[in-house]
N, C-alpha and C positions, 0 to 999 in steps of 0.2 A: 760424678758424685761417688764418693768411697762405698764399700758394699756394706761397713757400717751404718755409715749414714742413709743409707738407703731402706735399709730394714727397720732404721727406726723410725723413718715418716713414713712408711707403711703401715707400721704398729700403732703410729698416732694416728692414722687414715681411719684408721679400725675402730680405736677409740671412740674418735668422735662421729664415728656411724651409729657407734651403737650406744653411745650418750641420747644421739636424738631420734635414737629407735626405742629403747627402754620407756618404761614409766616411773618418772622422778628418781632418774639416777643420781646416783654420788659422782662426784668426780674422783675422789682416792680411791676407792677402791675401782675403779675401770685403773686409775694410773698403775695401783697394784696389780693387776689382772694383766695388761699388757703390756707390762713392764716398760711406763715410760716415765716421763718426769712429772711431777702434778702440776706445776707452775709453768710448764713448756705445752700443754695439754688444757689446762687452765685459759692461758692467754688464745689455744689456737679456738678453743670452744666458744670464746668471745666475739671472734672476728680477726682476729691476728693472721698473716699472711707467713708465708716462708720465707725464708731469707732469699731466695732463686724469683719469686714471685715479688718479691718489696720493689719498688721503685727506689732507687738511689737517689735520697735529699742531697747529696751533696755536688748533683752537678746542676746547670741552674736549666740547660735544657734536656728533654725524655729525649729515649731511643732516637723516636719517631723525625723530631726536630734536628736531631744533632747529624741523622742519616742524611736528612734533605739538604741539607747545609754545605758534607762532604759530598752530595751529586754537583751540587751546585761548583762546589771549588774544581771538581775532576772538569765537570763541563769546559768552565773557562780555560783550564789548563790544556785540553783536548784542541781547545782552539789558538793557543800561543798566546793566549793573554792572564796576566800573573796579578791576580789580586791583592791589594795589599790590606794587611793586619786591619788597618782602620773602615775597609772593605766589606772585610769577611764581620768585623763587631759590629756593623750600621745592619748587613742583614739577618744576624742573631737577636738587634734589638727588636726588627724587624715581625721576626716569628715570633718574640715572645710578645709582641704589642697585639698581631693576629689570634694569640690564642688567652687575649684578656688577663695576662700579667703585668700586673703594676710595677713592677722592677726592669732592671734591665742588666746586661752583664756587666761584671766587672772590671777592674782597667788591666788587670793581668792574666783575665781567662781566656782571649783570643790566642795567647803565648801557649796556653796549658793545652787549647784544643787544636796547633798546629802539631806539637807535640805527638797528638793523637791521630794525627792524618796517615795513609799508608810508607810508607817508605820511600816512594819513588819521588814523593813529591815534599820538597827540601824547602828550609826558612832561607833566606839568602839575600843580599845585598845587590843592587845593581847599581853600578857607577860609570857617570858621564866616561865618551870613549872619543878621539878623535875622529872625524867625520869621513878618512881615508881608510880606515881600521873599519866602521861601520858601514861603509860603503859593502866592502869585503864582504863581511858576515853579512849582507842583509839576500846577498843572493843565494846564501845555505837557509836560513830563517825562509825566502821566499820558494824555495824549492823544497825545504819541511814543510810552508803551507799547502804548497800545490801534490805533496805529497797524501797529505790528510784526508786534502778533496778530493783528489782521484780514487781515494780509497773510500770515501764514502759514497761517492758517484757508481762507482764497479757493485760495490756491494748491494744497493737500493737499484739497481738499472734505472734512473729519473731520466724521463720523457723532458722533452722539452716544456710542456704544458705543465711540467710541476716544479721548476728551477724557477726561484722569483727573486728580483733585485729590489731595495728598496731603501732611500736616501734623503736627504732635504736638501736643500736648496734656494738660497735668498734670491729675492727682489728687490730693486730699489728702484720705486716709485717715480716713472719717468723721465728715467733714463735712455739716453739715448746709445748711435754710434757713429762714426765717420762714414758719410758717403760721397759718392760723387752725381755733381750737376752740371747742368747746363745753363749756363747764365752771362749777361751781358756787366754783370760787375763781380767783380772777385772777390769773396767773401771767405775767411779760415774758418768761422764759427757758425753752427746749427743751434739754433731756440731750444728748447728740451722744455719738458712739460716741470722744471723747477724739481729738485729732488726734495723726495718728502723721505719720509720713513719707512722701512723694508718691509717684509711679508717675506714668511718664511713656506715654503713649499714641501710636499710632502708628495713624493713621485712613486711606484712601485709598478715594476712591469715584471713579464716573462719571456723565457727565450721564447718561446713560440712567438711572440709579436705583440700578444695581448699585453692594454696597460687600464690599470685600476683607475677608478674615478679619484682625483684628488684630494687633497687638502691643503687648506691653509691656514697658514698660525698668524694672528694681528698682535701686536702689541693693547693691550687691555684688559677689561674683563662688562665690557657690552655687545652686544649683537644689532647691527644699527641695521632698520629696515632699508636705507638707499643702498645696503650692499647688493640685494635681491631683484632689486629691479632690474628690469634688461638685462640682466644676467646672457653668456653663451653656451653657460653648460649646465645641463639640466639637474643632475644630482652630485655634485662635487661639496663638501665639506667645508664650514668655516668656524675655527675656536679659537675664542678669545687665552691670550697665556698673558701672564706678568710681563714677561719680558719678549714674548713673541716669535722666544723659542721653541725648541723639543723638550721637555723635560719627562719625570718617570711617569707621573700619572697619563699626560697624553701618547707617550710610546707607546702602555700597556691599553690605552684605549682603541690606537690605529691598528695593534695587535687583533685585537677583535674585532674590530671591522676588517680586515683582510680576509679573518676564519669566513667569515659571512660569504666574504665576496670571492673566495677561493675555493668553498668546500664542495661545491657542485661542479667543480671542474676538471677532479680526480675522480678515480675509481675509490670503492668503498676501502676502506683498509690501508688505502696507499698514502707516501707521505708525502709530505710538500720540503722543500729546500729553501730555505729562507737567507742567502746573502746579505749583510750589513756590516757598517764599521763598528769600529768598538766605543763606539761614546758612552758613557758611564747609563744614560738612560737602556740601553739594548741590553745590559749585562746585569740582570736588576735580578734577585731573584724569585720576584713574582712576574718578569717577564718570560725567562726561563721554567719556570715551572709550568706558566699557560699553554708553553710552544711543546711539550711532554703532552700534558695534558690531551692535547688539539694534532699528535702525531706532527707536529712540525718541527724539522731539523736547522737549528739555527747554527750557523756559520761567518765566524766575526775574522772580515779582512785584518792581516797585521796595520799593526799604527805606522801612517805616513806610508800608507801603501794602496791608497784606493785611489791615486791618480794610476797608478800603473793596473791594479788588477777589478774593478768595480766597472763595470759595462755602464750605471747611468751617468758616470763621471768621464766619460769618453763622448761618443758622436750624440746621445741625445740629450743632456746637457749643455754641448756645447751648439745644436740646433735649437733651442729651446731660447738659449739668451740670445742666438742671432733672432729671429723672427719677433722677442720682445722688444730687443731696441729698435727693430726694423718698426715693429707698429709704433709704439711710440714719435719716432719721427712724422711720418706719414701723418699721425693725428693731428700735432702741434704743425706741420707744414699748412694745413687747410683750416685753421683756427680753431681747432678740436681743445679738450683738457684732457690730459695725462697725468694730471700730479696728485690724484684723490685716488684712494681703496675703491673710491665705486667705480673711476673707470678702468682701473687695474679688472675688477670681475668683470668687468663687460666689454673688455676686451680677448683674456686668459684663453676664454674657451675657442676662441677661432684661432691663437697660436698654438696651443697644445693639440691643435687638429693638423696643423701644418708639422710640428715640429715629431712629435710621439708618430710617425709610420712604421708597419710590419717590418717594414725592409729596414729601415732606421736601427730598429732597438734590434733585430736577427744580427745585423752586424755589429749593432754594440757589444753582444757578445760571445759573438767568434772573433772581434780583434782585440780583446782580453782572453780568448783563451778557457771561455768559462764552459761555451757551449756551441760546436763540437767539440772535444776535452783536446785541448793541446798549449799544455804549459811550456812550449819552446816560442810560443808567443811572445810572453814577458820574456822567460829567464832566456833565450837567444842573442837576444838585443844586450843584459847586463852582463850576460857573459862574456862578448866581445869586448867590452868594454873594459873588462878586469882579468887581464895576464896574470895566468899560474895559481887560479883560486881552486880550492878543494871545491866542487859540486856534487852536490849526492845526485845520484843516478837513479830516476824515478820512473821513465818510461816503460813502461810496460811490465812494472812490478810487478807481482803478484801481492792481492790482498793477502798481509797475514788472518790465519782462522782467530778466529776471536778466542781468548784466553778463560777457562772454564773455571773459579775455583773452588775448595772442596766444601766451601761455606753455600753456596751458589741455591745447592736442594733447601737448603735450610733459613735462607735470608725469606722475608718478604714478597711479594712480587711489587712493581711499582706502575703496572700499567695495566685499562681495564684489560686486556684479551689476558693477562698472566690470570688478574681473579678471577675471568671467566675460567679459564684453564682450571683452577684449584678449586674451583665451587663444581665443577663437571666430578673432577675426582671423588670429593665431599660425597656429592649423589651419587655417584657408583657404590661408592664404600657401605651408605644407609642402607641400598638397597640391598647389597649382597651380608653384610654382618647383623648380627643379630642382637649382640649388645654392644657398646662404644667398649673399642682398642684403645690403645697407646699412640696407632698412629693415627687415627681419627679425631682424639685431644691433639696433634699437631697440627693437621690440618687445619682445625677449627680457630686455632691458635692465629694460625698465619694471614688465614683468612680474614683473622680480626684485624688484624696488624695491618694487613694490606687495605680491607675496606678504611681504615680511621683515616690511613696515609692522602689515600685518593680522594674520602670527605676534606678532611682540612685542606687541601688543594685548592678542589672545586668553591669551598667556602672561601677561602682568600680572592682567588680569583674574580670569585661573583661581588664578594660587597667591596673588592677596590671597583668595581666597573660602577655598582651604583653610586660608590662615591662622586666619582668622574661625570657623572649624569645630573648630578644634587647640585652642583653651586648656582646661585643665584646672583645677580647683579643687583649691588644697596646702593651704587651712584647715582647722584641726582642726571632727570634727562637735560644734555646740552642745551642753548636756548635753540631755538628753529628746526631744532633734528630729534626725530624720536628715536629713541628704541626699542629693539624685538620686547614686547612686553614678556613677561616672566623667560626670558632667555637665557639669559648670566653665562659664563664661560663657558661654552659645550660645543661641540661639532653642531654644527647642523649643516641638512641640506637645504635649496631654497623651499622642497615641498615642505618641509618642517618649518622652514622661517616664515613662507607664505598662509600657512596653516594659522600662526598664532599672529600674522600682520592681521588676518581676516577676523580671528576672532577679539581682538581689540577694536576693531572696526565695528563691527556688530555690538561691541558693550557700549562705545560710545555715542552707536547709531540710536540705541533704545532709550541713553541717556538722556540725549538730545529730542526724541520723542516726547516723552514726559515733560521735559521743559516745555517746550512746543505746547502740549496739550494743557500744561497749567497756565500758562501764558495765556494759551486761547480763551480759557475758562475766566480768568479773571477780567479779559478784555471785553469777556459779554457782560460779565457783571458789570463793569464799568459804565462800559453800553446802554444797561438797565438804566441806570441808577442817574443817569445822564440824558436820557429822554422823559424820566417821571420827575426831573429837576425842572427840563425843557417844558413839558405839559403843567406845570403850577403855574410858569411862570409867563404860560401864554396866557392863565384864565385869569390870574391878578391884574394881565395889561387890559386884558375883553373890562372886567370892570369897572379899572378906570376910565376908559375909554367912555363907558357908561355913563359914568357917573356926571365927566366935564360935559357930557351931551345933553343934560338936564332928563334924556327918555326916558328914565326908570329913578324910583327913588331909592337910597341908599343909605346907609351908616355905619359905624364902627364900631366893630363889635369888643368884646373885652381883650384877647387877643390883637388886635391893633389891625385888622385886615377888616377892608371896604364891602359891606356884602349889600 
């Protein structure tokens, strides 16, 4: 700010202190008095803000928004994957829908705000390459990634117990595989339980050996009690999706149940490593902002590369499908059914006990290379394969130090320890100064900045989760089949599904009571009414009976009965 302009919103500072320290002052005459404008002095006496203090109408998102937008883009770029325009404008619509704006951007401001991004990181075109050409380049690309990871690996020193992999993987409903028998006639073809429809799987382990309770995705949107019965595994997951896929609301919900089921597993403070591919649900950016939030470092394998470097797409996937079609067969060999969802669950939990060993997933990721770190695993094998390719040399790099810049004191902080950090300064400063500084207005400043950033986080993050929680199922039930009463698409375990089997059980038990009991009630009456019918009509027979006997005399009375 010039040293003109400085002096003069001092003088207007002044002003209007002592406008609202006076008793029914003028305005002109303070403007004469400290020599400022009347109408500049006028509006700030009103309410008017500074030009440094206005919020800028003409961009459509604040500071706050447009900051979290560029973490967002640096993130994925950090990881080799390149968003594109129609990307970056779905998560601007995004934010601005999270913070109750009826509009949305417009079709040429994702262009204005690439414009805006730092330097390093460029608008640019990529074009199909022959598959000789990209063979080439993909072993530099895969030695830039295993570069990254080493260097975040060095830098956080991650234990084994905090490196987690985590993947889907389909099912198709009784299917089998080739084996061999013994038999007195020769047959080419095995029975299979008839192929129905898939189920999608949701697998997530650690190098240490540890793996997380499941999930599964069905095609629909019911929760059908025969999935729960006879169940093998006690608390594993089942959500109904449209299509029975991953999409973004179930990613960011398996997100939160990991924190659950991970966070007592570290030390306080420490972070977790989160391996996955890049499917548009992982790269979302309120799944990215959770994994900040929750100290967890997400890490997206390059595309068409997670058969080579993804430890559950190696030996425990590929034990996982042998021992499904294994039981499968075996089923339909002894006249078992294989081909319903309910015997898929009540089979699952005794292969994923065979299939998920310590020893299994440890080597799933040391022959990727992930964990003990040694990226001559992969790129060994592609390099032999490709004479006279440029390879960057990554073994035993050194981490470069992280790059400080001179904005650095001055930005925000974006994680709770940085507010803790500047709230600790804050109470230093009270305690030792006696009236608010200049840098104490900064501080407070930042502080503000920083708590709003981390509120709308936590706020995003919490009502997508109760979103994800809320849907109900409006379909009518099948004929013969019921389902989980108020369930609708949501994860559940079977204690959750067994929880609301029971209490529809119990509303229909009490139902069935009251019928029962009115029932009863009327069939006494009936009862009544049917023995006092019985007793008239035993005494009208006694008097006839009477009467043809000549023993007593008798007559009719006006009524028409024999007395």
């Amino acid at each position: 700010m010039p040293k003109e302009t400085r002096n003069s919103e001092d003088e207007i500072q002044k002003a209007v202190k002592a406008y609202h320290e006076r008793k029914n002052p003028k305005i002109a005459p303070l403007a004469r008095e400290f020599s400022v404008s009347y109408s500049t002095l006028y509006a700030r006496i009103h309410g008017r803000k500074t030009h440094s203090d206005r919020t800028d109408l003409t961009k459509t998102l604040n500071p706050i928004q447009e900051k979290a937008l560029v973490s967002w883009v640096k993130l994925l770029d950090s990881s080799l994957i390149q968003p594109t325009p129609e990307e970056i404008e779905s998560s601007a619509n995004w934010l601005l829908q999270q913070a109750g704006a009826s509009f949305t951007v417009g079709h040429n401001w994702v262009y204005r705000f690439i414009k805006r991004l730092p330097p390093n990181i460029s608008y640019h075109t990529q074009k199909p390459k022959e598959k000789a050409r990209m063979d080439s380049e993909n072993l530099e690309s895969l030695s830039l990634w295993f570069y990254h990871f080493s260097t975040v690996i060095k830098q956080h020193e991650f234990l084994p117990h905090e490196i987690y992999n985590w993947d889907e993987t389909g099912y198709q409903i009784g299917q089998g595989k080739p084996r061999k028998v013994v038999s007195s006639r020769i047959t080419s073809n095995i029975a299979t339980g008839g192929l129905a429809e898939s189920i999608t799987g949701i697998k997530c382990i650690a190098a240490d050996g540890w793996v997380m309770l499941p999930w599964f995705l069905v095609k629909g949107s019911r929760q059908m009690e025969e999935w729960y019965t006879k169940i093998s595994i006690p608390d594993f997951r089942i959500k109904p999706t449209p299509k029975g896929w991953v999409d973004d609301e179930t990613a960011f919900e398996w997100l939160c149940c990991f924190h659950e089921a991970t966070k007592d597993r570290i030390q306080k403070n420490r972070p977790r490593l989160l391996l996955m591919d890049n499917h548009p649900s992982h790269t979302t950016l309120e799944f990215t902002t959770y994994c900040t939030e929750k100290n967890i470092i997400p890490i997206w394998f390059l595309p068409h590369t997670t058969h080579l470097c993804q430890p559950l797409d190696g030996q425990a996937f590929q034990c996982l499908k042998h021992y499904f079609r294994k039981a499968n067969n075996e089923v339909v060999m002894w006249g078992g059914s294989a081909s319903q969802k309910r015997d898929f669950f009540r089979m699952i939990g005794n292969i994923r006990r065979d299939a998920f060993t310590q020893r299994t997933i440890r080597s799933s990721f040391s022959s990727r290379g992930i964990y003990p770190l040694d990226p001559e695993m992969i790129l060994g094998p592609l390099r032999a394969q490709i004479n006279d390719t440029p390879v960057l040399s990554i073994i035993n790099t050194p981490s470069p130090p992280p790059e400080l810049h001179s904005s650095a004191t001055n930005s925000p902080p974006d994680t709770i320890i940085r507010v803790k950090k500047l709230n600790d300064k804050l109470l230093s400063d009270l305690t030792e100064l006696t009236e608010l500084s200049k840098r104490m207005q900064r501080y407070i400043r930042r502080s503000i900045d920083a708590n709003l950033l981390l509120s709308q986080r936590l706020e995003i993050c919490e009502a997508s989760l109760k979103k994800s929680q809320s849907h109900k199922s409006v379909a009518n039930t099948p004929k013969n089949r019921r389902s989980v009463l108020n369930a609708g698409p949501v994860a559940l375990s079977p204690a959750m599904a067994n929880r609301l089997i029971k209490r529809r059980q119990d509303t229909e038990d009490k139902k069935l009571q009251r019928q029962q009991a009115k029932h009863a009630k009327e069939l006494e009456l009936e009862q009544r009414a049917q023995l006092a019918r019985d007793a008239a009509e035993n005494e009208r027979e006694a008097r006839l009976a009477a009467r043809d006997s000549g023993g007593a005399n008798w007559y009719i009375d006006t009524t028409g009965v024999y007395r």
